[in-house]
N, C-alpha and C positions, 0 to 999 in steps of 0.2 A: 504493500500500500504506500502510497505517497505521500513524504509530509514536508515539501518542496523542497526538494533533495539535501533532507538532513541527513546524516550519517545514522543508522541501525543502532541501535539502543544493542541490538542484538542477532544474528546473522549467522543461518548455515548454510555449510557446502556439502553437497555429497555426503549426509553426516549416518553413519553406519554405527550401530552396537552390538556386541555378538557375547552372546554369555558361554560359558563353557568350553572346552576342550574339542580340538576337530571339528567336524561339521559342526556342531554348537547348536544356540537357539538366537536365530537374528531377531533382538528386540526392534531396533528400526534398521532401515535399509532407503539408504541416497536419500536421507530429508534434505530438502533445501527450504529454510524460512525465514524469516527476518520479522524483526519488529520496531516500529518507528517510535520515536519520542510521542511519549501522551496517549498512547494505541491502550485500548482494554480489551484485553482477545482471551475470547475461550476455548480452552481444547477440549472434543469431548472424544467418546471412542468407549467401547466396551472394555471391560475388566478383559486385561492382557495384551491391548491393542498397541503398548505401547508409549501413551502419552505420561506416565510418570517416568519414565527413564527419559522422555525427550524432554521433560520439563529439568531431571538430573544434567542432562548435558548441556542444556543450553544455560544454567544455572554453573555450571563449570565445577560439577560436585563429584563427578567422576570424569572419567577420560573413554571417547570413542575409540571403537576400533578403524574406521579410516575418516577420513573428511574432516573439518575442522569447523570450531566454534569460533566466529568472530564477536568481542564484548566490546562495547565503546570502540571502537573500531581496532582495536588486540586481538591478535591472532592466539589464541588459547595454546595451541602445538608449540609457540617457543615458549611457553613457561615454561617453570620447575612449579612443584607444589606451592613453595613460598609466594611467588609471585604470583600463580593460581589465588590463594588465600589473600593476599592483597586485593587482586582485584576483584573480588568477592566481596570485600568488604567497604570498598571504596562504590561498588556502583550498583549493587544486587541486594534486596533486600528479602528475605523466606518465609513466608507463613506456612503452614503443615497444618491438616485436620485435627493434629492434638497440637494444644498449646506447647506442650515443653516449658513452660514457667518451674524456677525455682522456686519452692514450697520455705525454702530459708531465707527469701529476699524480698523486700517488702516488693509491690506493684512496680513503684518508682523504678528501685533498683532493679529489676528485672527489665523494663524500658528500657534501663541505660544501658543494658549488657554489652550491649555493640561496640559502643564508645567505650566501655570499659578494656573490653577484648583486644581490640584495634588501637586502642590511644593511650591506653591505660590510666583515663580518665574525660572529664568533658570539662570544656569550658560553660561560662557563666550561658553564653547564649545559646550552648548546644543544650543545657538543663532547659533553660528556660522555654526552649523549641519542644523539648518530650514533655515539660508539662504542660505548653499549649497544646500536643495533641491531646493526651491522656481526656484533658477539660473537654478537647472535642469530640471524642468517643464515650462522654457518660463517664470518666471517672474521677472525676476533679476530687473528690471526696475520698475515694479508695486508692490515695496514693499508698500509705503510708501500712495499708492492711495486708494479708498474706494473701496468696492467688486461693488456698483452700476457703478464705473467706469472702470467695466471689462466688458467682454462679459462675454454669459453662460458654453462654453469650458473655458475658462481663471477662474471663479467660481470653477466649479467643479474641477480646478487641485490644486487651491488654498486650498479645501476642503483635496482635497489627502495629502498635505502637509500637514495639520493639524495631518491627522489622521497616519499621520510618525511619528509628532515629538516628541511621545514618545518612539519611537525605539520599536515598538510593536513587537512580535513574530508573531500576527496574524493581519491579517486585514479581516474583515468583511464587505461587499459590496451589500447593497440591490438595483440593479437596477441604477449601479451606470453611465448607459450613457441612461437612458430612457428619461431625458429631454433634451439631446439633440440631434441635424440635425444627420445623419449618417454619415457623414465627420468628426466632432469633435467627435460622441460617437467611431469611430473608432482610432481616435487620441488619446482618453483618454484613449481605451482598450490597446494599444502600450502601454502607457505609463507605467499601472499598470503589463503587462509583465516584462518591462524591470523595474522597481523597483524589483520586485519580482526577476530576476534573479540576478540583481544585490547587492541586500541588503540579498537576503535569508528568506524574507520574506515571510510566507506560508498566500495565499490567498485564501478567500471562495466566491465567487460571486453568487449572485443571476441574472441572464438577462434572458428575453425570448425573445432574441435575438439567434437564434438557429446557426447564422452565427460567431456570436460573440464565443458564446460556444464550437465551433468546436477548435477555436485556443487557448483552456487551454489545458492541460496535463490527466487531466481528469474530466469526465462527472458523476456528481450524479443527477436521473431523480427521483423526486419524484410525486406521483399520491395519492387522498383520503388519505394523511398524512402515505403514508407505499416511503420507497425509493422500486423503481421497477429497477432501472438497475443502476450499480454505473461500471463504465469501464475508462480503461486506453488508452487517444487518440490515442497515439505514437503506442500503443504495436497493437490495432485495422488496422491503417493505413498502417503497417509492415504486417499485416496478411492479407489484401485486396490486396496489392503490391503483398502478394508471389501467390497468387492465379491464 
């Protein structure tokens, strides 16, 4: 997709993954995708088809077996693991269907993990940035509380804010309302729009929530590790309308 010829937030070539020994099990085979600055795109695909290992690679969490991963315009194949993990941490941000919150660390300090990991602390403006999201996700109150002391929706928004407070380029989302009720996983999906619209954040979700998937921008369907349809919502629903 076009977003007048910005550079790929994120970008593959020929990108191949092959589990196992010998013939093996090809998870994907020749993706080529890209994703632009500001893009909210969903992947969907049946259980096996592949789109969590392409969400793995293009996330740079493990390493393909041929083709390459372009991140901010970095070729992924000359890192070393070090420089892999930098650039992870500079421009990619993770939510997962379980929160992963430390149960030792109040809300706050689980927000700030990133900046703790990466920097080995945060400046005044980079706090003052995780507790403006925190206030913008409902938790202005539950800074200071333990994640056991939330609900599962109030968990995963906490998670979200983590995975901001590096001011990522990209956010990477596997399945990120499938543990919870439909009420909250439809809450959480608001939520990560309106971040996205508002920050510019270009977002890659994984749901097989096919109701869900309808209100991104666009739809990449992947099937036996090949993408089979990759479409633009808006431009689809404008072309149903004119009919």
């Amino acid at each position: 997709m076009d977003n007048n010829g910005a550079i790929p937030v994120v970008q593959t070539v020929n990108l191949a993954k092959r589990y196992g020994e010998g013939v093996g099990t090809w998870a994907l085979r020749g993706v080529n995708f890209s994703v632009e600055p500001g893009e909210f795109t969903a992947v969907v695909g049946a259980s096996g088809s592949g789109k969590s290992t392409m969400l793995n690679m293009i996330g740079a969490l493990d390493r393909p077996t041929s083709g390459d991963v372009i991140i901010n315009g970095k070729h992924t194949s000359t890192l070393n693991d070090e420089g892999l993990a930098a650039l992870r941490g500079d421009t990619i941000g993770f939510i997962f269907q379980f929160h992963y919150l430390l149960n030792e660390f109040s809300v706050l300090e689980n927000a700030m993990m990133p900046l703790s990991i990466r920097k080995g602390g945060a400046s005044r403006d980079e706090l003052e940035w995780v507790k403006h999201l925190l206030a913008k996700v409902g938790l202005a109150d539950k800074m200071k509380a333990r994640p056991t002391q939330l609900s599962g929706g109030q968990q995963q928004r906490a998670a979200i804010v983590r995975a901001l407070a590096n001011q990522p380029k990209l956010i990477l989302a596997d399945e990120p309302t499938g543990n919870l009720d439909s009420q909250n996983g439809a809450l959480v999906f608001d939520m990560l729009r309106e971040l996205n619209s508002q920050f510019g954040i270009a977002f890659v979700l994984v749901t097989h929530d096919d109701r869900l998937a309808q209100e991104a921008e666009r739809i990449v369907m992947v099937e036996d590790g090949h993408i089979v349809a990759d479409y633009d919502v808006v431009k689809v629903e404008e072309e149903f309308k004119s009919v």
